[in-house]
N, C-alpha and C positions, 0 to 999 in steps of 0.2 A: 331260479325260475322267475325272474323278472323280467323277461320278455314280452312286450305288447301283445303278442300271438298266443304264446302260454295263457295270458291272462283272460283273454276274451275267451278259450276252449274254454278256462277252468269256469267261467260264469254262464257259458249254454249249458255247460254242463251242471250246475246247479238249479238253473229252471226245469233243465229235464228231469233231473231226479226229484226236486218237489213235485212235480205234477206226475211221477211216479210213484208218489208219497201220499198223495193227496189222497186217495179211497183207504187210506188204514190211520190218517191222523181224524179228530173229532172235528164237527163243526165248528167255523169262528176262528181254528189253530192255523188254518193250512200258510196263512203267509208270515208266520212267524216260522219257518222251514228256511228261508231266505236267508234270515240273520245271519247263521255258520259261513254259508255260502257267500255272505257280501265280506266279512269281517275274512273270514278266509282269503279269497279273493284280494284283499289290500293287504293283505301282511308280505300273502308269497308273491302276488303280481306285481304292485304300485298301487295309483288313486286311479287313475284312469280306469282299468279294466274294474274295479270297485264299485268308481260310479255308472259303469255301463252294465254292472251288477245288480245294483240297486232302482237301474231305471227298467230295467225285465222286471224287477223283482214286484214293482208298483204295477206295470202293464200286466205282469200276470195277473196280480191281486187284482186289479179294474175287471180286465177282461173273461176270467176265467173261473175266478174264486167265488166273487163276489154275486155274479148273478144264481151260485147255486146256495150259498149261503148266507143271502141279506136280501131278499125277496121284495125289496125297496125299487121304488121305480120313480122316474122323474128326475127335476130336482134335489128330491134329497136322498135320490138313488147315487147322481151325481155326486153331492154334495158329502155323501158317505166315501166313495170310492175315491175322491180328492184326498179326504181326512185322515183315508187309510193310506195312501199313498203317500202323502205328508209326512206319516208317522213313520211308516216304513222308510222313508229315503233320511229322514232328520236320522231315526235308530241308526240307520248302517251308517251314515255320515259321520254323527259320534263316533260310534268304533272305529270309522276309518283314521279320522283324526287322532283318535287317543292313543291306537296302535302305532300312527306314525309317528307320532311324537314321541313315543317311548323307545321307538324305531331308533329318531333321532340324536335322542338323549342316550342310546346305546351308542350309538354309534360313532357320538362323538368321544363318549368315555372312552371308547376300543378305540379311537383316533388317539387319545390323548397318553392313553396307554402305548400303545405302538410308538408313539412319540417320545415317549419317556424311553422305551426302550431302547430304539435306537439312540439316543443323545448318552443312555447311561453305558450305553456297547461301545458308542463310537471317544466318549471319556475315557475308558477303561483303555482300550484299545490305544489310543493317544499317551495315558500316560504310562502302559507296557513298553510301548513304543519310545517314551522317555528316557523312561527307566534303562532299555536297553543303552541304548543311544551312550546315555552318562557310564553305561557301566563300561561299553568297548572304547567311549574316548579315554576313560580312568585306567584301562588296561595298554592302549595307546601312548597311553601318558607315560604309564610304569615304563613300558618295553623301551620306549626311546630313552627315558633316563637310564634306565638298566644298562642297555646301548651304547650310551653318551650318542644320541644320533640325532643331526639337525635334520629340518625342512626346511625346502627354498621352491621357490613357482620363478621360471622365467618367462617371460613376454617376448615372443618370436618378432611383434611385431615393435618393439621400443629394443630390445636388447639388454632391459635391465631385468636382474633379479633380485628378490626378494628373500632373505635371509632369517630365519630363528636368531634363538639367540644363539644355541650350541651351536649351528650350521655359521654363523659369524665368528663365535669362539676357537674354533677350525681353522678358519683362514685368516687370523691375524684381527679383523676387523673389531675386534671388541666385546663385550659381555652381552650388548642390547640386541636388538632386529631391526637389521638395519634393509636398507633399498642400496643395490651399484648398479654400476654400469659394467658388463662381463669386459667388453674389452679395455677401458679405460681402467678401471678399480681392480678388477679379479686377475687379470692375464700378468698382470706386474708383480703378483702375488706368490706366480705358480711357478714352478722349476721350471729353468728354457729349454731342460730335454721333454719336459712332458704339455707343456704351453700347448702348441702346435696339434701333436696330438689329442688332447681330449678335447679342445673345441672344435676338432675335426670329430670327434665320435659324437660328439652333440650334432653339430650338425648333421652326419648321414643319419642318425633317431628321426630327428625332424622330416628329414627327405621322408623315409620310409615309414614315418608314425607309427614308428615303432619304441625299441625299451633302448634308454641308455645307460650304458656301463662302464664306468672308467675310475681305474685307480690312478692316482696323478701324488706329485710331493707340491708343498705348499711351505714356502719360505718363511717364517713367522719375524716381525718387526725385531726381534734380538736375535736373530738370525739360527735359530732353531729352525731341523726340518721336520714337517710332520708328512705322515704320510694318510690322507685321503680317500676310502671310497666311494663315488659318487652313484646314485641309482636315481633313474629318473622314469616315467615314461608319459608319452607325448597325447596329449588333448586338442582333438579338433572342433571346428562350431559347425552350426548347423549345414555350413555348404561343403565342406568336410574337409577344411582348412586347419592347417595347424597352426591352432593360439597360442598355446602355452605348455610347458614342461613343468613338470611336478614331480618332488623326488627329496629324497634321503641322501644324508649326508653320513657318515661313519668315522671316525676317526681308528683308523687302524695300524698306528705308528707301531703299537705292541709286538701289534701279529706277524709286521712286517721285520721287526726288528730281532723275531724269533725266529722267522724263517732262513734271514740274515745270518744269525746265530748258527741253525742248524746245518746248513748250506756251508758255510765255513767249515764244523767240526767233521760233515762227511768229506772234506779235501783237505785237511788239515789236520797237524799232529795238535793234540790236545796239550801236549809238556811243551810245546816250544812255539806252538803256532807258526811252525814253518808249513807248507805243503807238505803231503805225504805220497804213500805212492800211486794213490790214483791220481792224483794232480800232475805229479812229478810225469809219469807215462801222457798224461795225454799234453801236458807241454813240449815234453820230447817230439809228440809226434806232430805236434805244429810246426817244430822247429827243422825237424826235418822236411816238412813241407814250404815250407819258406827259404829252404836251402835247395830245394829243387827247383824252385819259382825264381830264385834272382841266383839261381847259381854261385851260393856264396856259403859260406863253414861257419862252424862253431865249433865248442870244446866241450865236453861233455866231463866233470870233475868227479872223482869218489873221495870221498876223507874220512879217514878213522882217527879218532885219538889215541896217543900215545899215554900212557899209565891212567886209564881212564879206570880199569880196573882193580886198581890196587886202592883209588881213593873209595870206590865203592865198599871194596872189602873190611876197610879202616875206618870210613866215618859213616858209613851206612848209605844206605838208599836215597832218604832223603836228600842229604849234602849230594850224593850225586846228582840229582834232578836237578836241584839248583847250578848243580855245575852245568848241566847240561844246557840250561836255560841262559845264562852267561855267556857261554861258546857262541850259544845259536843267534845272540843278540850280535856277537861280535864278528860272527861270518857276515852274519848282512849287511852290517857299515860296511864291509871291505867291499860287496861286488856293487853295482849299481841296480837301479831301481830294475830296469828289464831285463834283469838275472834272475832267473829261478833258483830258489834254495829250498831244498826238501830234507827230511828226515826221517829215514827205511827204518827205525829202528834202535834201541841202545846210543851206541854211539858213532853210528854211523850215517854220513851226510851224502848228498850228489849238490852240484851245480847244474848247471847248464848258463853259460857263458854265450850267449846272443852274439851272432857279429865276430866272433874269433877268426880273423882268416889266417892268422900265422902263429906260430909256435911262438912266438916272443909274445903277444898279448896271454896266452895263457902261464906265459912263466911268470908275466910283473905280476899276474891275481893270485899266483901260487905263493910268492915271497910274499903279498900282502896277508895272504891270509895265515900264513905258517907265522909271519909275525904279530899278528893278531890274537892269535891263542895263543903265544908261547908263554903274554904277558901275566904271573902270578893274577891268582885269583881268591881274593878274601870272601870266606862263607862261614856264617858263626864263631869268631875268631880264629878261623883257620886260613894258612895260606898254602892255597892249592898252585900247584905246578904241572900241566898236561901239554902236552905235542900236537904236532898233527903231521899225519901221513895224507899222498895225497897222492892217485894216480890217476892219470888224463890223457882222454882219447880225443885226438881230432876230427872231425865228421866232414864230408864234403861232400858236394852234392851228389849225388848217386849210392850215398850210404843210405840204406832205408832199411835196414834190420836193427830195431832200437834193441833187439836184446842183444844182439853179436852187440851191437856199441858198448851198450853197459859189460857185457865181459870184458872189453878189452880196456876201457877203463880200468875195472876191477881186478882184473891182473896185473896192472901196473900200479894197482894201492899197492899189491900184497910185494911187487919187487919194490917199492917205498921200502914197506915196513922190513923186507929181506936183508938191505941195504944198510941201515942206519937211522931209521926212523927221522921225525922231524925234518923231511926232505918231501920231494916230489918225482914221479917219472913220465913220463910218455909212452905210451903203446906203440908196441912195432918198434 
C-alpha cells in the first residue's frame, strides 16, 4: 500500500474518523486522535500522504477543535492555534521520520541480507558446478586412458590438425601433442588402400555436418601396422559454417587382429591351417565361375595318405597331428600361390588347381606332389614314411555341379588307392 492514492484515502479517512470521535474523547484530547492516523499514514503510504496527513490534522485542530475547546479569541486565539498546529505537524513529523528511517535501516539490512544470499547461492552453485566439472573431466580422463584413446580438433579452414598425445602415439608421430598438416604429414602415414578413402569420409562429415567414422591402418616409422578407429563430429560458427572436427582416436590393432584370428579359424582347419570345407566350397564355386566367364578348365585334386593309419595306431595321435602338419606344409610348396589347398578331415586333402587346361598340367602337380610326401619324415626320433593317393577330375566350362565334380574326383582317389597306391588317376 504505497500508492499516492491509497495514502491520501487513508488520511481523509483519518480526519473523518477523529471528528467522529470527537463527542466521546475529553476536552483539550481531540487533536491528539491525529497521531495514529499521521504515523500510520507514513509507515503504510510514504512521506507525502503523511504530510498531507498532518496538515488536515492542524486545519482540523485550527478550525474545528479549537474554537469549541479554547474559548480564546484574537491574537492569542491565533497565536494558540499556530502553537497547536506546530506541535501537531513537528509530533507527526518525528514519527514520520523516525519510522522512515527504521524503514530505511530495515530495509537496507533485508537488502544486504538478500545480497549475501544470493552471492552465498550463486558461490555454492559455482563451486557445485566446479566440482562436477573436475569430476566428469577426471572420469574423462580415466575412460580415455582406460581406452588408450586420443583427441584431435581439425581446422576445415587451414587443414591442420591438432593431435593428444596418445592420438600422436597412434600414428607414428611421437609421445607429445603435436599440430600437422592432414595431407602433407598424415596421408604419408596411412595405408594407400585406406589414404583415399577415410579423407573422403571426413570430407562428406564436413559436407553434411554430420558424425565421422572411419576405421583406416596406419604405417608406424618401423614399419609396424596399427589399425585405427577414428570418431569425429563436425562443429559449425555462428553462420552455420563448418569450422572444425572434434573426435577420438582408438587404437583397435587388438580387436582387429582378433577378428582376423576368428575369420580365419571359421575358413580354416585349425591342425594345419589349410582351408577347410567351407572355404574349399565357395572357392570351387568361384572357380567354376571364372570357367564359365573366360571359358577355360581347371583340375579339381582329392589325396589321401597312404599308411597314414598305422603310424597313428603306433605312435599315437599326437605324432600323427604332427605328421599331418608336415604333409600339409609340404603340399603347399608343391602348387602355387593361386591353388587352393584345403583339408575335409583326418587325412584327407582336395586341391583346386587354377588355370589347368590339360591333363598334362595336372599330371606335372601330381608327380610333384606324390614326390613331395613320399620324402621320410622325422618326428620325435621317429622316421616316418607315408604315400599319397591322388584322384583328379577335369572341369571345363559348363561343369557347374561342384558336388558331381567332387565325386568324380573321389572316385578316382579310391581307383589310386585300388591300383597301387602312391600313384594318381583321372576321372572318366
Amino acid at each position: 500500500m504505497r500508492s499516492g492514492s491509497h495514502g491520501y484515502a487513508v488520511a481523509i479517512g483519518a480526519v473523518l474518523l477523529a471528528l467522529a470521535l470527537r463527542a466521546l474523547l475529553p476536552g483539550g484530547f481531540p487533536f491528539l486522535t491525529f497521531y495514529p492516523a499521521v504515523i500510520l499514514t507514513a509507515y503504510f503510504c510514504g512521506p507525502k500522504p503523511a504530510i498531507l496527513c498532518a496538515v488536515l490534522s492542524g486545519l482540523t485542530v485550527w478550525l474545528l477543535v479549537l474554537p469549541t475547546s479554547a474559548p480564546a479569541t484574537g491574537a492569542s486565539s491565533v497565536a494558540a492555534i499556530l502553537g497547536l498546529y506546530a506541535l501537531v505537524v513537528s509530533v507527526n513529523l518525528i514519527g514520520i521520520g523516525g519510522m522512515q528511517r527504521s524503514q530505511a535501516k530495515n530495509a537496507r539490512l533485508s537488502e544486504s541480507q538478500r545480497i549475501l544470499t544470493l552471492q552465498l547461492q550463486r558461490e555454492t552453485e559455482l563451486r557445485v558446478a566446479n566440482q562436477r566439472l573436475a569430476e566428469k573431466t577426471l572420469l574423462l580422463d580415466l575412460a580415455l586412458q582406460a581406452a588408450d584413446a586420443g583427441t584431435w580438433r581439425y581446422c576445415v579452414a587451414t587443414g591442420r590438425a591438432q593431435l593428444s598425445e596418445r592420438m600422436a602415439r597412434h600414428n607414428g608421430f611421437g609421445d607429445e601433442a603435436i599440430e600437422i598438416d592432414i595431407e602433407r604429414d598424415w596421408r604419408t602415414r596411412v595405408h594407400p588402400e585406406d589414404a583415399e578413402r577415410t579423407l573422403g569420409d571426413l570430407q562428406a562429415a564436413i559436407a553434411s555436418r554430420g558424425r565421422f567414422v572411419a576405421d583406416y591402418r596406419v604405417i608406424l616409422p618401423d614399419g609396424r601396422v596399427r589399425w585405427i578407429a577414428g570418431l569425429g563430429q563436425v562443429e559449425v560458427d555462428e553462420a552455420g559454417t563448418p569450422s572444425e572436427v572434434v573426435g577420438l582416436s582408438l587404437d583397435i590393432t587388438a580387436r582387429k587382429e582378433a577378428e582376423s584370428k576368428i575369420a580365419h579359424l571359421a575358413c580354416h582347419d585349425p591342425l594345419t591351417g589349410l582351408a577347410n570345407r567351407t572355404l574349399f566350397h565357395a572357392r570351387l564355386g568361384e572357380e567354376i565361375a571364372r570357367a564359365v566367364r573366360r571359358q577355360a578348365s581347371f583340375a579339381l585334386f582329392c589325396l589321401d595318405l597312404d599308411r597314414f593309419k598305422a603310424v597313428n595306431d603306433t605312435h599315437g595321435h599326437l605324432v600323427g597331428d604332427a605328421l599331418l602338419q608336415v604333409v600339409a606344409a609340404r603340399i603347399l610348396g608343391a602348387v602355387r600361390q593361386e591353388d587352393t589347398v584345403a583339408r575335409f578331415g583326418g587325412d584327407e586333402f582336395v586341391i583346386i588347381q587354377t588355370g589347368a587346361d590339360r591333363t598334362a598340367c595336372a599330371t606335372v602337380l601330381a608327380e610333384r606332389l606324390i614326390g613331395a610326401v613320399r620324402e621320410p619324415i622325422e618326428i620325435e626320433g621317429h622316421s616316418l614314411s607315408v604315400g599319397l593317393s591322388i584322384g583328379i577330375a577335369m572341369v571345363h566350362a559348363g561343369d557347374d555341379d561342384s558336388l558331381a565334380i567332387y565325386r568324380r574326383a573321389d572316385r578316382a582317389l579310391y581307383r589310386a588307392k585300388a591300383e597301387g597306391r602312391s600313384t594318381f588317376r583321372f576321372a572318366g
